[in-house]
PDBQT receptor file of N, H, CA, C and O in Angstrom, charges set to zero:
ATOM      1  N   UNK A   1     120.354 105.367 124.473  1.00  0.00    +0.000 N 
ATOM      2  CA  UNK A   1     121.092 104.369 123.724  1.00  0.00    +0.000 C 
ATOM      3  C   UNK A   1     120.135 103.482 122.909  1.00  0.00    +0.000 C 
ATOM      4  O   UNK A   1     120.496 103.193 121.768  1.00  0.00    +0.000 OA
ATOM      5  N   UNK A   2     118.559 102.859 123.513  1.00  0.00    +0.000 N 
ATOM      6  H   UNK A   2     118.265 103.093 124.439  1.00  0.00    +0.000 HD
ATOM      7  CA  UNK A   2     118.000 102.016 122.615  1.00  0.00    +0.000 C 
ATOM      8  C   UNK A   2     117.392 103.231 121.627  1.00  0.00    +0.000 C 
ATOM      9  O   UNK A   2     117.174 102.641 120.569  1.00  0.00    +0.000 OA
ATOM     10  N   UNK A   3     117.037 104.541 121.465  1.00  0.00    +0.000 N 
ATOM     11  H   UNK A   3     117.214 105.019 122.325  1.00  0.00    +0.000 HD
ATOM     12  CA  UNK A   3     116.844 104.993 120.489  1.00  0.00    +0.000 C 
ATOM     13  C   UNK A   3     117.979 104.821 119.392  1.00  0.00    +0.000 C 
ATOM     14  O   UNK A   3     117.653 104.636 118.219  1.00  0.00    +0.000 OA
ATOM     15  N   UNK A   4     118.868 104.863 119.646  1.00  0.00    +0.000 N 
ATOM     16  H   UNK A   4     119.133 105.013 120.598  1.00  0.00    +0.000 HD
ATOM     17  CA  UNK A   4     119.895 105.509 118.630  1.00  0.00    +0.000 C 
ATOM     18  C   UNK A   4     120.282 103.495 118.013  1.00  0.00    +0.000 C 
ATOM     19  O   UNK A   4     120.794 103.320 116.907  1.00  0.00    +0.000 OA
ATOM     20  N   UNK A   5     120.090 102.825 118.516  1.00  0.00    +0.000 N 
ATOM     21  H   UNK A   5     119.674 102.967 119.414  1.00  0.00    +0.000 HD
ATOM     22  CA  UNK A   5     120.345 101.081 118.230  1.00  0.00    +0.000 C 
ATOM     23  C   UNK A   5     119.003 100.910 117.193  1.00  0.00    +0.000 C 
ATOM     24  O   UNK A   5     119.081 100.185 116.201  1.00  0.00    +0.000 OA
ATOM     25  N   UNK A   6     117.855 101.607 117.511  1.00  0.00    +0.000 N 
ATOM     26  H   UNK A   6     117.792 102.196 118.317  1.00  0.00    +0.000 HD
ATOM     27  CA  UNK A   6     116.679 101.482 116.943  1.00  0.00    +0.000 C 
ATOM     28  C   UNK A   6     116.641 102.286 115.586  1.00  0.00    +0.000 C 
ATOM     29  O   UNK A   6     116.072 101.782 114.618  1.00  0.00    +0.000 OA
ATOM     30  N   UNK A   7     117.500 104.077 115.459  1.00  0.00    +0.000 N 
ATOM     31  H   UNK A   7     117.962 104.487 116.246  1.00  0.00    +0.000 HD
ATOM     32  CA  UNK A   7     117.304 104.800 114.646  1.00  0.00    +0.000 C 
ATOM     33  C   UNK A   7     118.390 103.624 113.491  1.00  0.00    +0.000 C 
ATOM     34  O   UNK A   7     118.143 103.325 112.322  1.00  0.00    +0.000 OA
ATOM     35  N   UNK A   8     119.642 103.152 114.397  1.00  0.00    +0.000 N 
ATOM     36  H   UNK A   8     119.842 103.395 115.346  1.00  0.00    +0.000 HD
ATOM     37  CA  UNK A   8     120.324 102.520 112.951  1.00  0.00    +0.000 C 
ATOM     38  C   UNK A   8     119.638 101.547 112.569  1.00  0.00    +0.000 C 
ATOM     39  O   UNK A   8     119.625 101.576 111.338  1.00  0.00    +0.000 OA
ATOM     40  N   UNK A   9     118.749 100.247 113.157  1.00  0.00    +0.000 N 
ATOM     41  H   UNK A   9     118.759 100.224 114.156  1.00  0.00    +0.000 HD
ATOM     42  CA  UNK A   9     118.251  99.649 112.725  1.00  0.00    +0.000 C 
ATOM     43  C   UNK A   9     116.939  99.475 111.966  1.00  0.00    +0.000 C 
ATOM     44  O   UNK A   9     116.480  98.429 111.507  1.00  0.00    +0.000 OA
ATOM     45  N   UNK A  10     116.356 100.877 111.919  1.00  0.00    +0.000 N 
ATOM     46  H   UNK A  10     116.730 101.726 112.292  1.00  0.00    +0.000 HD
ATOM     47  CA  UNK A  10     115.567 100.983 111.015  1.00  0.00    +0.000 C 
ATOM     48  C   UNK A  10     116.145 101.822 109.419  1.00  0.00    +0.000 C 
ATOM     49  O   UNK A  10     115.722 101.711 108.269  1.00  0.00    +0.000 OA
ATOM     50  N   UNK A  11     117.240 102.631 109.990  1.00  0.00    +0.000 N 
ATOM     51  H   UNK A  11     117.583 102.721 110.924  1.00  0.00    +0.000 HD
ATOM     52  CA  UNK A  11     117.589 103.032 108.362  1.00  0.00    +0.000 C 
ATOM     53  C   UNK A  11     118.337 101.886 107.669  1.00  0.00    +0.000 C 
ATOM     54  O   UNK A  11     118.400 101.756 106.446  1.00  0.00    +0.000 OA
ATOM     55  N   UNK A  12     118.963 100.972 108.681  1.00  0.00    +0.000 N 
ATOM     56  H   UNK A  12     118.912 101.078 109.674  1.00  0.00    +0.000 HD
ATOM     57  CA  UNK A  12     119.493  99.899 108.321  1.00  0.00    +0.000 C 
ATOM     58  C   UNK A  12     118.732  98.694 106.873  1.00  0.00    +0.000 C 
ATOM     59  O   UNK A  12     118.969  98.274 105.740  1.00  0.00    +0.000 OA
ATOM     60  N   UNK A  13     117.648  98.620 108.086  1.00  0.00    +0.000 N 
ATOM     61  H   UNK A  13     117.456  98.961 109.006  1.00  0.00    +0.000 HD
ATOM     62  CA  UNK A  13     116.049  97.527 107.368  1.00  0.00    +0.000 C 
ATOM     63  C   UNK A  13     115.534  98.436 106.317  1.00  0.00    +0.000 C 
ATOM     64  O   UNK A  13     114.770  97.863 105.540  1.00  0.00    +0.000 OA
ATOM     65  N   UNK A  14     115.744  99.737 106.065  1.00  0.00    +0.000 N 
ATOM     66  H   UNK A  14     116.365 100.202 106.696  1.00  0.00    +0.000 HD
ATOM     67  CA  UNK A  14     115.003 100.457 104.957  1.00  0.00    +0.000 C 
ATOM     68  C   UNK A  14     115.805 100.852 103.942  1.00  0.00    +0.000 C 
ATOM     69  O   UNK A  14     115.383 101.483 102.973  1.00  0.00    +0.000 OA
ATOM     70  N   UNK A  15     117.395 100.392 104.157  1.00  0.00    +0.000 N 
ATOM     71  H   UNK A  15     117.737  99.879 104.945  1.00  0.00    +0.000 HD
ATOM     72  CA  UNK A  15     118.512 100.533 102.723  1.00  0.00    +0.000 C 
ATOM     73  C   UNK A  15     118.006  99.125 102.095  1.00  0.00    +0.000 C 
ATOM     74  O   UNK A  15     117.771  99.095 100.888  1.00  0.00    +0.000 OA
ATOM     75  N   UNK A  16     117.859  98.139 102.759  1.00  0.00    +0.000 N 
ATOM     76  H   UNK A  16     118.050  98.164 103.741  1.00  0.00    +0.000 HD
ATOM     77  CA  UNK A  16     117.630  96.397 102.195  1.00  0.00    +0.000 C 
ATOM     78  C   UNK A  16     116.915  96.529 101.927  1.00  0.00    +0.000 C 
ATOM     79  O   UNK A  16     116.949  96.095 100.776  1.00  0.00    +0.000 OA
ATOM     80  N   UNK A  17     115.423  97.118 102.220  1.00  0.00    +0.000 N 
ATOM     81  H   UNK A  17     115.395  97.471 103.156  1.00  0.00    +0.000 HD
ATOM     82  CA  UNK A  17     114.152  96.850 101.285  1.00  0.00    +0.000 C 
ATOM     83  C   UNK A  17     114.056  96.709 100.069  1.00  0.00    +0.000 C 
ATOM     84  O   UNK A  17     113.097  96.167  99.519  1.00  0.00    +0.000 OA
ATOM     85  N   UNK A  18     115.116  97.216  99.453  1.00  0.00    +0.000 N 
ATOM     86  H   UNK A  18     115.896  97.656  99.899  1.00  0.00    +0.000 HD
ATOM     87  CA  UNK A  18     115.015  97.206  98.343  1.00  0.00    +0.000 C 
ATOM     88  C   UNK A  18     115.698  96.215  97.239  1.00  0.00    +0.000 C 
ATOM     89  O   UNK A  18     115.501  96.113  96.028  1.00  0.00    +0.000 OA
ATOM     90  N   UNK A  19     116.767  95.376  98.314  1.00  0.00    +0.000 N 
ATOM     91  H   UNK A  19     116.927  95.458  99.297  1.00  0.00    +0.000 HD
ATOM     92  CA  UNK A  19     117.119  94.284  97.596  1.00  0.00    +0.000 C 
ATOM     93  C   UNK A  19     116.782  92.980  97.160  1.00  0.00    +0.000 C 
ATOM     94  O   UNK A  19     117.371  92.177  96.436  1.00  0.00    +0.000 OA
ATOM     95  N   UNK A  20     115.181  92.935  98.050  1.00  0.00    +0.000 N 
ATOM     96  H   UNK A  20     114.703  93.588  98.638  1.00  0.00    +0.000 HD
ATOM     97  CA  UNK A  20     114.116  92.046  98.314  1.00  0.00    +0.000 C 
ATOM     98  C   UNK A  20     112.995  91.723  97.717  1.00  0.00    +0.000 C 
ATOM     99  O   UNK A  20     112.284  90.732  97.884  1.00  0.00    +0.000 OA
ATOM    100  N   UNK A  21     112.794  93.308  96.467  1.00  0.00    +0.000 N 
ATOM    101  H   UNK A  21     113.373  94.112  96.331  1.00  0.00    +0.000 HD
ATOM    102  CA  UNK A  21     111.676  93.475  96.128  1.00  0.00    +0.000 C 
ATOM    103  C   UNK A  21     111.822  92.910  94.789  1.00  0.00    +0.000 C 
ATOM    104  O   UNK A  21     112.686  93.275  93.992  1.00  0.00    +0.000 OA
ATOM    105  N   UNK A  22     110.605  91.653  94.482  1.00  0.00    +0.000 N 
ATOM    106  H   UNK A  22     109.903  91.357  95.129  1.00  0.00    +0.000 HD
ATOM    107  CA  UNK A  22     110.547  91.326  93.353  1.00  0.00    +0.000 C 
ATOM    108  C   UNK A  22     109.771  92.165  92.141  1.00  0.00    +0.000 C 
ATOM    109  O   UNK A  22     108.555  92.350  92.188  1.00  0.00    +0.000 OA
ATOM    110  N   UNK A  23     110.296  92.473  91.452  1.00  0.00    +0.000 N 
ATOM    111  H   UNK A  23     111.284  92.323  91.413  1.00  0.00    +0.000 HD
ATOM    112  CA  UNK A  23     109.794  93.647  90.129  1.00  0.00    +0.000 C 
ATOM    113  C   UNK A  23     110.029  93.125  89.309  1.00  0.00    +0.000 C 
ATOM    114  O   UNK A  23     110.635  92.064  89.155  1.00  0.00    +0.000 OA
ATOM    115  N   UNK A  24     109.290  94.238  88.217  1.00  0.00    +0.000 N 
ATOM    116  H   UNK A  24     108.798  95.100  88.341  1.00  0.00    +0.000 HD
ATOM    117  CA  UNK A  24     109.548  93.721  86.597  1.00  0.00    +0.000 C 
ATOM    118  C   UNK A  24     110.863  94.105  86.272  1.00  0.00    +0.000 C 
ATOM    119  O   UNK A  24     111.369  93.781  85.198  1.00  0.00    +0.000 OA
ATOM    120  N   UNK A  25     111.319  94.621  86.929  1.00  0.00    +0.000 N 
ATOM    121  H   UNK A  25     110.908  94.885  87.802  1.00  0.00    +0.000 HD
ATOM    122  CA  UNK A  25     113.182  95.540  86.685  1.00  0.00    +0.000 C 
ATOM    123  C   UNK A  25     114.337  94.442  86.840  1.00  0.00    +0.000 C 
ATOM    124  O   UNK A  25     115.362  94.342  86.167  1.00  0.00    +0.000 OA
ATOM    125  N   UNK A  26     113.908  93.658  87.891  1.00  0.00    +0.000 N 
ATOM    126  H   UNK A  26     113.075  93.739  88.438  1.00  0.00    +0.000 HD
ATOM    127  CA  UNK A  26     114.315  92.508  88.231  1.00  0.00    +0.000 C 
ATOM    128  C   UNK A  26     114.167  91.171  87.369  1.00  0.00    +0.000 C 
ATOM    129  O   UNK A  26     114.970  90.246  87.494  1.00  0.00    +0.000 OA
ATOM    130  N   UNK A  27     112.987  91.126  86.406  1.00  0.00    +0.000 N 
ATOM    131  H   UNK A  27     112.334  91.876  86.304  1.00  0.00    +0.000 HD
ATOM    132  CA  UNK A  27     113.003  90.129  85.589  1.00  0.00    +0.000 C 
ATOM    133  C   UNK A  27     111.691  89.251  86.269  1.00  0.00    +0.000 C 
ATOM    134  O   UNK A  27     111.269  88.223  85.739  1.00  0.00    +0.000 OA
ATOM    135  N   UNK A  28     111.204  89.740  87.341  1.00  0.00    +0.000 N 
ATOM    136  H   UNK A  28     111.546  90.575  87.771  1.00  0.00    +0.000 HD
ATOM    137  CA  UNK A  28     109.964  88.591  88.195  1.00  0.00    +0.000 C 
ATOM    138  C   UNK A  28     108.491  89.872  88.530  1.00  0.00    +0.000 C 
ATOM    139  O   UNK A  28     108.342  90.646  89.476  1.00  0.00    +0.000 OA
ATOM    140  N   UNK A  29     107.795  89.675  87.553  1.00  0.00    +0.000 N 
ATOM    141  H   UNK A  29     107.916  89.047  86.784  1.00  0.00    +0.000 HD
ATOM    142  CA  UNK A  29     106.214  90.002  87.863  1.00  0.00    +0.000 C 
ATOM    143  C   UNK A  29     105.663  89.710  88.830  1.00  0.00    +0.000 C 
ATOM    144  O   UNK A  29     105.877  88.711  89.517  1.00  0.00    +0.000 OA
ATOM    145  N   UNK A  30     104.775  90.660  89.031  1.00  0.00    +0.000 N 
ATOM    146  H   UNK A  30     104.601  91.471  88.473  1.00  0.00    +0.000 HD
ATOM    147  CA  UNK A  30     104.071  89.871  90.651  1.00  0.00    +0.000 C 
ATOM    148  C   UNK A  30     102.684  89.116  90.053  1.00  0.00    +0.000 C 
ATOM    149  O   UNK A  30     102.264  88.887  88.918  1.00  0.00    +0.000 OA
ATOM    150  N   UNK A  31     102.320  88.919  91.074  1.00  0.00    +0.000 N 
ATOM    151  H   UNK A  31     102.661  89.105  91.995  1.00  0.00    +0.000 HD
ATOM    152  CA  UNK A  31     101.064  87.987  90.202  1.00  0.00    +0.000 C 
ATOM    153  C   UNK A  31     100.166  88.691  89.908  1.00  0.00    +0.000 C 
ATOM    154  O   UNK A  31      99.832  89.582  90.689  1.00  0.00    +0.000 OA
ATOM    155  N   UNK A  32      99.445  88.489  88.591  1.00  0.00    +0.000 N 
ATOM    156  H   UNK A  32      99.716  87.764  87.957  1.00  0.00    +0.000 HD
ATOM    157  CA  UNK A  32      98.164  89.394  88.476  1.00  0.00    +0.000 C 
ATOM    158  C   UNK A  32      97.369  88.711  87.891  1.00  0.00    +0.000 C 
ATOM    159  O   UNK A  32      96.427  89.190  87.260  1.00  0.00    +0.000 OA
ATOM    160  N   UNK A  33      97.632  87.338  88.007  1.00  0.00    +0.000 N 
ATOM    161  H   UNK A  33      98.398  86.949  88.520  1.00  0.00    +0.000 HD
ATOM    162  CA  UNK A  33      96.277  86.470  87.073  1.00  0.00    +0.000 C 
ATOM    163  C   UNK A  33      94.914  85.819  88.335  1.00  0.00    +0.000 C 
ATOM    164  O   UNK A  33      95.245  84.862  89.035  1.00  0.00    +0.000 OA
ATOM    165  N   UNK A  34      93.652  86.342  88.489  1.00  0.00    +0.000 N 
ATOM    166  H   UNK A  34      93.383  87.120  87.920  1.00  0.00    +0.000 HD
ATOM    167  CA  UNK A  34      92.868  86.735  89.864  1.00  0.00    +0.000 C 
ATOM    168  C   UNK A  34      92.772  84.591  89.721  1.00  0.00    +0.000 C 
ATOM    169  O   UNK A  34      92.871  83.938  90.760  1.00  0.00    +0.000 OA
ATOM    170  N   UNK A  35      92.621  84.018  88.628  1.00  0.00    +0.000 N 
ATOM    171  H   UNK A  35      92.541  84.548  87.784  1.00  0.00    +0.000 HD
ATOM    172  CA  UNK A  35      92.204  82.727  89.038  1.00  0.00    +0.000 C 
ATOM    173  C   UNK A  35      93.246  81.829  89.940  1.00  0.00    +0.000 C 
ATOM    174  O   UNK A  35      93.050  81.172  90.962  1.00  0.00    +0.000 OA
ATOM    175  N   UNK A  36      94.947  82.162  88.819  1.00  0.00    +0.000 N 
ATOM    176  H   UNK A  36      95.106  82.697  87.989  1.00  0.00    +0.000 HD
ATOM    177  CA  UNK A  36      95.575  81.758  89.655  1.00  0.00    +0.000 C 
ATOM    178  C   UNK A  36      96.027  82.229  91.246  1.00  0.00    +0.000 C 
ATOM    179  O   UNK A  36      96.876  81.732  91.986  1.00  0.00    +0.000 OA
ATOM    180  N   UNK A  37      95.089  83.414  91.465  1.00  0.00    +0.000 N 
ATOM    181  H   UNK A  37      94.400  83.818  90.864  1.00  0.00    +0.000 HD
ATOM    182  CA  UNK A  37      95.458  83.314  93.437  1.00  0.00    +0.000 C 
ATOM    183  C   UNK A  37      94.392  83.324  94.043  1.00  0.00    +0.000 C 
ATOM    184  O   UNK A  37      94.336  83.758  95.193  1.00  0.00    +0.000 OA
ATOM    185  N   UNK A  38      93.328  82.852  93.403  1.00  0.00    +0.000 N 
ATOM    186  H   UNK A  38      93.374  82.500  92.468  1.00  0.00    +0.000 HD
ATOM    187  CA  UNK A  38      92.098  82.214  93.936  1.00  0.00    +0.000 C 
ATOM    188  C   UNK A  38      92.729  80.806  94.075  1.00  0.00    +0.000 C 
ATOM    189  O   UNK A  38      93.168  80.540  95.193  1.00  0.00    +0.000 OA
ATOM    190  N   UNK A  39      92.837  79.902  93.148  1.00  0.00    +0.000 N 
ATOM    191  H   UNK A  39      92.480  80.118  92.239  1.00  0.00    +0.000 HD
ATOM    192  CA  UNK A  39      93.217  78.625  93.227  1.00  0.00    +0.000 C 
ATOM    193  C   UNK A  39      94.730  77.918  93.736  1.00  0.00    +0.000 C 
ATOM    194  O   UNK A  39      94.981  76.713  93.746  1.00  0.00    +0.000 OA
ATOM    195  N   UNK A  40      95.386  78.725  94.035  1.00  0.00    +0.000 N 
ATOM    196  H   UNK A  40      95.182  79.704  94.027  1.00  0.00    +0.000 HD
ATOM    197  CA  UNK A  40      96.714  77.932  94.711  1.00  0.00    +0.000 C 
ATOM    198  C   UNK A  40      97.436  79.348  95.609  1.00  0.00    +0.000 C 
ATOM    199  O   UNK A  40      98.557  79.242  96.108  1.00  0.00    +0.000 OA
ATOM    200  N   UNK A  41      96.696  80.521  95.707  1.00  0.00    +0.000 N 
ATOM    201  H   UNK A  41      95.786  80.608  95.302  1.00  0.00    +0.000 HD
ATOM    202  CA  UNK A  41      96.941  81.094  97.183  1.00  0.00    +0.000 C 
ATOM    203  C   UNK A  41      95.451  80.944  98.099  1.00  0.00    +0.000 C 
ATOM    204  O   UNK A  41      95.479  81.513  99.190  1.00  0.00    +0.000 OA
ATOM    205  N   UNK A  42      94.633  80.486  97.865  1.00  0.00    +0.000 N 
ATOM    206  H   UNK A  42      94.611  80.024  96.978  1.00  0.00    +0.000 HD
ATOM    207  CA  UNK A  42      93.774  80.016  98.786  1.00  0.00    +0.000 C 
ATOM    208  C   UNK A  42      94.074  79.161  99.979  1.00  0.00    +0.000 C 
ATOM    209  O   UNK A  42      93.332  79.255 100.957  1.00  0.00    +0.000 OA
ATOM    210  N   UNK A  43      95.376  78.104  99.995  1.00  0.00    +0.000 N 
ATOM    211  H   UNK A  43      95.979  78.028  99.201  1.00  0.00    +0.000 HD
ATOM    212  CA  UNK A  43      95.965  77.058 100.634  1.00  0.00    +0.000 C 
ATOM    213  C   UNK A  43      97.510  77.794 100.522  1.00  0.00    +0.000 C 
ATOM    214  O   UNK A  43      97.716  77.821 101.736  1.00  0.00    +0.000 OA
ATOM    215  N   UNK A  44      98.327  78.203 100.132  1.00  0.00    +0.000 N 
ATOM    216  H   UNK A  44      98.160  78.181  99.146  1.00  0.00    +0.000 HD
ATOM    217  CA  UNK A  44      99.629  78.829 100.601  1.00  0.00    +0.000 C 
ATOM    218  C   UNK A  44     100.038  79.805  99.363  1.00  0.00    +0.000 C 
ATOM    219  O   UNK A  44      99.334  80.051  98.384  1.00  0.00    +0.000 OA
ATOM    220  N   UNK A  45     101.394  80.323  99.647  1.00  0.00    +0.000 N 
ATOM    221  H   UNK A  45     101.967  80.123 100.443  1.00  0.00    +0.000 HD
ATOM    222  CA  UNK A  45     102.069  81.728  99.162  1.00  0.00    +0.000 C 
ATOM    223  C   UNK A  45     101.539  81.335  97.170  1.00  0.00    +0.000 C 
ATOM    224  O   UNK A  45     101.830  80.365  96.469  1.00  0.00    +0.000 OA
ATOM    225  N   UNK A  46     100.940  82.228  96.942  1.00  0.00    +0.000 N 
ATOM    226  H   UNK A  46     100.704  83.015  97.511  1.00  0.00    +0.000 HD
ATOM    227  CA  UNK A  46     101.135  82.878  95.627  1.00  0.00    +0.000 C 
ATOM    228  C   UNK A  46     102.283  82.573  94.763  1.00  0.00    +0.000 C 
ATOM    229  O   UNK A  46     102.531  83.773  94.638  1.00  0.00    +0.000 OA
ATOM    230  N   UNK A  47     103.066  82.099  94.162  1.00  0.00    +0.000 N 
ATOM    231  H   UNK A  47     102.865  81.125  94.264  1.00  0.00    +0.000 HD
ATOM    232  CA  UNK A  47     104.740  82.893  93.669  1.00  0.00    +0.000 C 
ATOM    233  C   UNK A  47     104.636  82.979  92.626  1.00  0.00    +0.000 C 
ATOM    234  O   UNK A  47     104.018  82.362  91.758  1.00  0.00    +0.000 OA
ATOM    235  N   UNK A  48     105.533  84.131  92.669  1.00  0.00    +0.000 N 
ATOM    236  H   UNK A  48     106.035  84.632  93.374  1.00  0.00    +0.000 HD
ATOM    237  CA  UNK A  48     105.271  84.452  91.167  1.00  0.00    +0.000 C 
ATOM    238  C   UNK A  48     105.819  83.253  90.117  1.00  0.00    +0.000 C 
ATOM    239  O   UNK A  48     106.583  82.318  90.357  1.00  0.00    +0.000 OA
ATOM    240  N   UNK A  49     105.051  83.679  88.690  1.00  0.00    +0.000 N 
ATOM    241  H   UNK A  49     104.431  84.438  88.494  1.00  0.00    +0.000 HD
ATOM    242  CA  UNK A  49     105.317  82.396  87.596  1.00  0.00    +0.000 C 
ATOM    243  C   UNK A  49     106.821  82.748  87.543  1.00  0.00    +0.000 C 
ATOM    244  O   UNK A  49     107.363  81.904  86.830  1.00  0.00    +0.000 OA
ATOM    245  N   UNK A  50     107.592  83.519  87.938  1.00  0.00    +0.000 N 
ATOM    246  H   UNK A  50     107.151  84.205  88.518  1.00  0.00    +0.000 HD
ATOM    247  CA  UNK A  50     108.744  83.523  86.857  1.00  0.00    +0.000 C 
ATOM    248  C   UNK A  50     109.616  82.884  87.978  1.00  0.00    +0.000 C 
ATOM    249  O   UNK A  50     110.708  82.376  87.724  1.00  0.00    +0.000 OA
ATOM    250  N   UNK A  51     109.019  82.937  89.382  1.00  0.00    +0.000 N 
ATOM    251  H   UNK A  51     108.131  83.350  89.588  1.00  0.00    +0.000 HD
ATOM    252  CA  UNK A  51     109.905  82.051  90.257  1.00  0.00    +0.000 C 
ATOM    253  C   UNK A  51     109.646  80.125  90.062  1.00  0.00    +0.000 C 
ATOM    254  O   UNK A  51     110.367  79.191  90.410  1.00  0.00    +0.000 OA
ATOM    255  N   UNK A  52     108.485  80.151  89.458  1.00  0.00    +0.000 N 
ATOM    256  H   UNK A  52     107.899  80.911  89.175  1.00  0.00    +0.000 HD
ATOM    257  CA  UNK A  52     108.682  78.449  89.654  1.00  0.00    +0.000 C 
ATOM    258  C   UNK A  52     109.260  78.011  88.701  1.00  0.00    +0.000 C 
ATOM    259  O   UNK A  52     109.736  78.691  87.793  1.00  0.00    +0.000 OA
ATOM    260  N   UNK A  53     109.286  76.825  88.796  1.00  0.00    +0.000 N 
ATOM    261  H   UNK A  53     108.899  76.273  89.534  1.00  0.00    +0.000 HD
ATOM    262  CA  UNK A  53     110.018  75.664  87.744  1.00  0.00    +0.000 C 
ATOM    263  C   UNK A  53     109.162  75.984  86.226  1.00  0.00    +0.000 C 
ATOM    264  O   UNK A  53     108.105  76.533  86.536  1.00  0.00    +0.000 OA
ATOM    265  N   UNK A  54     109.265  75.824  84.685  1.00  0.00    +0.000 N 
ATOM    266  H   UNK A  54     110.124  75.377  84.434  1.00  0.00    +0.000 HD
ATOM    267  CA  UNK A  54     108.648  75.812  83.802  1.00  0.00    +0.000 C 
ATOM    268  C   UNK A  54     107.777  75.143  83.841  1.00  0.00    +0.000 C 
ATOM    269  O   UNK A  54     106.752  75.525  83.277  1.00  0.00    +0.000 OA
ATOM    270  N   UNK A  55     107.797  73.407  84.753  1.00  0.00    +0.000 N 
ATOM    271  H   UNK A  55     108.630  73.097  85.211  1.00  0.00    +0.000 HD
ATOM    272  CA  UNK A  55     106.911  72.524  84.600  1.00  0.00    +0.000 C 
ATOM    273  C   UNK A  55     105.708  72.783  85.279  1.00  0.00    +0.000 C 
ATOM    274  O   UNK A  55     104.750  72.034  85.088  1.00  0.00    +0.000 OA
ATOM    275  N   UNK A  56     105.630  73.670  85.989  1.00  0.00    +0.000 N 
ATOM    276  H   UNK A  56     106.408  74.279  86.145  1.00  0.00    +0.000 HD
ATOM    277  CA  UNK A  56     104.592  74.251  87.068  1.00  0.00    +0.000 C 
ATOM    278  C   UNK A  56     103.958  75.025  86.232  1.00  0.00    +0.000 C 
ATOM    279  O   UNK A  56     103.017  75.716  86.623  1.00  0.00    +0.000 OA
TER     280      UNK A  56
């Protein structure tokens, strides 16, 4: 029984992966500028530019 709770919950977690993933398809780049994740992922999360505010 915990196999078969485990087999749905992993095909389960691997249909959603994909509703999670930020892409260019999606409209949000991941980061690729090396200064900006030297300088503000050194101390916490990266995000991408297209998630912050403009004023950021």
């Amino acid at each position: 029984m915990k196999k078969l709770i485990l087999i749905a919950l992993l095909i389960v977690g691997s249909l959603q992966a994909g509703f999670f993933e930020f892409t260019k398809e999606r409209g949000v780049a991941p980061v690729s500028d090396k200064f900006y994740e030297k300088e503000c992922a050194s101390c916490h999360f990266a995000y991408q530019p297209g998630l912050l505010p403009s004023k950021s």
